[in-house]
C-alpha positions as CSV (number, residue, x, y, z in Angstrom):
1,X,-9.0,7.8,-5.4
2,X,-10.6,4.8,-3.6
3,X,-8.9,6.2,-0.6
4,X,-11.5,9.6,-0.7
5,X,-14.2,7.4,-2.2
6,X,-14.2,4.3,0.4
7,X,-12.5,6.0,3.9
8,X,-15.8,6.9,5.6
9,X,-17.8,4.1,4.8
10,X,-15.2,1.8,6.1
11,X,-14.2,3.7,9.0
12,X,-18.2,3.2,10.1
13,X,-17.2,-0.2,9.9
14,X,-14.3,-0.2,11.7
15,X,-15.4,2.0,14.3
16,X,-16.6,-0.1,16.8
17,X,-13.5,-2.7,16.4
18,X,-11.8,0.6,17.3
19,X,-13.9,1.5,20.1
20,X,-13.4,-2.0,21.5
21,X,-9.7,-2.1,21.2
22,X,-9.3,1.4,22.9
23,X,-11.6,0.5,26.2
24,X,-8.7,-2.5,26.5
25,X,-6.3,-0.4,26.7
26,X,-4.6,-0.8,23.0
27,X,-3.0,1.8,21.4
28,X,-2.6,2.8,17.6
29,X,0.5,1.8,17.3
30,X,0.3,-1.3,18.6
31,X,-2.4,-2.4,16.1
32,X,-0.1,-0.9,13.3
33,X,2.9,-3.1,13.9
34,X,0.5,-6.2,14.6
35,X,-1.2,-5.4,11.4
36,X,2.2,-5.2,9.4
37,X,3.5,-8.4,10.8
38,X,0.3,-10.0,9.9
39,X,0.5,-9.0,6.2
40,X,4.1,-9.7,6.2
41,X,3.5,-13.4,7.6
42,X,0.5,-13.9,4.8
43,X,3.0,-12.7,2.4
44,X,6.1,-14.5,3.2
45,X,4.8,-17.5,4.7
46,X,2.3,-18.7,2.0
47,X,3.6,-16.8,-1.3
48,X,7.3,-18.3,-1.5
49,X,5.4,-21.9,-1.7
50,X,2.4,-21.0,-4.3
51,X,0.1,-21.0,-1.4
52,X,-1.3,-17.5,-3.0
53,X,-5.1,-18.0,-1.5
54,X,-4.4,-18.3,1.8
55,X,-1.6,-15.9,1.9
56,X,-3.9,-13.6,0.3
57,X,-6.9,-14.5,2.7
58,X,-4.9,-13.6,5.6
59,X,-2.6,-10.5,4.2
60,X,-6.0,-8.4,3.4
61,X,-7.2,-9.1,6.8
62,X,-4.6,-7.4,8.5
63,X,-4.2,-4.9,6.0
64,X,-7.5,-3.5,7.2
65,X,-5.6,-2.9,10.6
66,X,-4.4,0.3,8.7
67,X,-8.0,1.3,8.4
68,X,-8.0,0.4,12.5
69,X,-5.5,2.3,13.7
70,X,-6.1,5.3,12.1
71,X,-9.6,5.7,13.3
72,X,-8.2,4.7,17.0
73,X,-5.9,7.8,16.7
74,X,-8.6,10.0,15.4
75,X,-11.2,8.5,18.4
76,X,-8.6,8.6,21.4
77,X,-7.5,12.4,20.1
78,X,-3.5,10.7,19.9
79,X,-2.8,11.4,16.3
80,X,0.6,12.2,16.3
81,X,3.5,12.8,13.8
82,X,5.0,9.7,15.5
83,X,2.2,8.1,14.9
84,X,1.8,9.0,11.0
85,X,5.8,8.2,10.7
86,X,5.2,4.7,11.7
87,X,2.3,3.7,10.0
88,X,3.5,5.2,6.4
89,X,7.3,3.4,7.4
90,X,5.8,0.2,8.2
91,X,3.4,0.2,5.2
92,X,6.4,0.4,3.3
93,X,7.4,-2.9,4.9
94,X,4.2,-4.8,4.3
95,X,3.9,-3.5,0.8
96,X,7.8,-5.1,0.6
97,X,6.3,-8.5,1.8
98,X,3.9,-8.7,-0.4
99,X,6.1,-8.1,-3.8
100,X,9.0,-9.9,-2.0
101,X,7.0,-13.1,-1.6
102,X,6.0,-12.9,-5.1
103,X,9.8,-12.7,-6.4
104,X,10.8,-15.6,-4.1
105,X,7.9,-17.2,-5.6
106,X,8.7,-16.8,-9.5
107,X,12.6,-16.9,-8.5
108,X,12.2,-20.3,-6.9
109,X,10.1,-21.4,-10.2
110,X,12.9,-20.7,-12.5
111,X,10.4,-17.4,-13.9
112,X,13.0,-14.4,-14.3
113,X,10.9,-12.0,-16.2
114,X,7.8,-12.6,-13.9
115,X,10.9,-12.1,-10.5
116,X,11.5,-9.1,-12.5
117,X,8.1,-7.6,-12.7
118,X,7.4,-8.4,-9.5
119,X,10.4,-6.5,-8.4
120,X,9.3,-3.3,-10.4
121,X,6.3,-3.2,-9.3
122,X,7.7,-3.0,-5.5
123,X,10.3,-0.4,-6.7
124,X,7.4,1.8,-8.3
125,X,5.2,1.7,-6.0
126,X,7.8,2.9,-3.3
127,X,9.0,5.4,-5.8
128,X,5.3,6.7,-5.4
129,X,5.0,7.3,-2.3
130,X,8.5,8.8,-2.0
131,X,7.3,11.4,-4.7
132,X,4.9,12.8,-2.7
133,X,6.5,12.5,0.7
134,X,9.1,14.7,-1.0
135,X,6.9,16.6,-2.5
136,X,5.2,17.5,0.7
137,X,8.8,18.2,2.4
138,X,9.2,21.0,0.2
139,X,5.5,22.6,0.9
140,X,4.2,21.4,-2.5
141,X,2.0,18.7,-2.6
142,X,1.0,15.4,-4.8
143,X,-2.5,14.3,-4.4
144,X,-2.5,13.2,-8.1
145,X,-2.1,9.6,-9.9
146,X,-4.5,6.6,-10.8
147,X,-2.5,4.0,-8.4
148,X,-2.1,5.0,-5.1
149,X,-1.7,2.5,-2.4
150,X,-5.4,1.7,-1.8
151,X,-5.6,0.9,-5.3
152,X,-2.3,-1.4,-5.4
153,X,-3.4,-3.5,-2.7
154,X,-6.6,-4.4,-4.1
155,X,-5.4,-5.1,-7.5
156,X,-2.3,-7.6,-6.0
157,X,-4.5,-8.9,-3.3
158,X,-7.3,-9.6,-6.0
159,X,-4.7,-11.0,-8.8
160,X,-2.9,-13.3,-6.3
161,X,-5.9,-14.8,-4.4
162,X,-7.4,-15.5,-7.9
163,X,-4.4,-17.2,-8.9
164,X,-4.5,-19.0,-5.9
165,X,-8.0,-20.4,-6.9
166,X,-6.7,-21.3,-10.7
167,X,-7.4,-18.6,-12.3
168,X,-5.3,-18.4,-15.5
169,X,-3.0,-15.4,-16.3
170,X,-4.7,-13.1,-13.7
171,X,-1.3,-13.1,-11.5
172,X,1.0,-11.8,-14.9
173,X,-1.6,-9.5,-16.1
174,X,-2.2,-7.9,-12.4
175,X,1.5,-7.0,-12.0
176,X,1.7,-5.5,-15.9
177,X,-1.4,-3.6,-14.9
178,X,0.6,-2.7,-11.1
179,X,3.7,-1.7,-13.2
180,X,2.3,0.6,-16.1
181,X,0.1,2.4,-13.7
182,X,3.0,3.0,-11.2
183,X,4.8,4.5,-13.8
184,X,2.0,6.6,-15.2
185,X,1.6,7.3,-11.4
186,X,5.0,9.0,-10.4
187,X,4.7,10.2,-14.0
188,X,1.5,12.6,-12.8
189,X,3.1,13.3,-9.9
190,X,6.4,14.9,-11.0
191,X,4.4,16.9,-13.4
192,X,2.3,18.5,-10.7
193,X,5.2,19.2,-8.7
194,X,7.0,20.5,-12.0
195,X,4.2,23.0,-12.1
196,X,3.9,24.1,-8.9
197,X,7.7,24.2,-8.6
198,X,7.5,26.5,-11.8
199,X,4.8,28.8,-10.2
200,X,7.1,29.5,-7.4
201,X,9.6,31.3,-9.6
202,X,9.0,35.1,-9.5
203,X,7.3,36.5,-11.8
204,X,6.4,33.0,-13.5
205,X,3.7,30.8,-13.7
206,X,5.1,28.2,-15.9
């Protein structure tokens, strides 16, 4: 959703970053793996000790790094498959920081249910984009669901930096919010692919 609504006014934005790093001689993926250790530092550096500003501050400036690369690819005419492999495997891994940090967090606070919820919310979300990866192995396709990844980030970026600044119960309520709209998430997505699965069959069209 904010990924179709938001992608070409930020890639204006990005562009000349983009431009820059390409006359240096920088290349896509380089700025992808930079940009997931930089989230993965933000995450796992600051979270595990309650420092959830500042780990927030510097996570969402390398997550736009995924916004970087991409338009690099797209600019330098080297979108690849390898390319697309590494940056969906790798934002696998910063998305696993991020949750991760926040379970070592509540863990090391003595807060199960909170470890817990942070936990599901990593699970779901991976189970989301594995639904449509699949999906799209098996020529059907997923487009659907009210959480995808550029909505994710926002909301646990948002909560956790606002937690960070003593706001109460925003950290909690963001990761309820993460967790029922995962679910609801995969939820849409099986049911498209149910459907167009079902149109397949001969002579059927569900």
């Amino acid at each position: 959703m904010l990924n179709m609504l938001a992608r070409a006014g930020v890639t204006r934005v990005v562009s000349p970053l983009a431009r820059a790093l390409l006359r240096l001689g920088v290349s896509p993926d380089a700025v992808t793996v930079v940009g997931t250790l930089g989230v993965c530092v933000g995450a796992l550096a600051f979270y595990p000790r309650g420092e959830f500003f500042v780990g927030s501050v510097v996570a969402t400036v390398f997550v736009f790094s995924d916004m970087v690369d991409g338009t690099m690819a797209r600019l330098s005419g080297r979108s690849s498959r390898w390319g697309a492999f590494l940056d969906s495997t790798l934002d696998r891994v910063a998305d696993a920081a991020l949750f991760g940090g926040l379970v070592l967090w509540y863990a090391r606070e003595g807060q199960p249910l909170e470890a817990g919820l942070a936990l599901f919310c990593l699970v779901v979300g991976i189970l989301t984009s594995y639904t449509k990866a699949r999906a799209e192995g098996l020529g059907m396709t997923a487009d659907v669901g009210i959480a995808e990844r550029s909505e994710r980030l926002i909301v646990v970026l948002l909560a956790v930096g606002l937690a960070g600044l003593g706001v109460p119960y925003i950290l909690p309520a963001g990761l309820w919010l993460l967790a029922v709209a995962g679910v609801v998430t995969v939820g849409q997505r099986m049911i498209a692919v149910r459907r167009q699965a079902l149109a397949d069959r001969p002579g059927g069209n569900g």
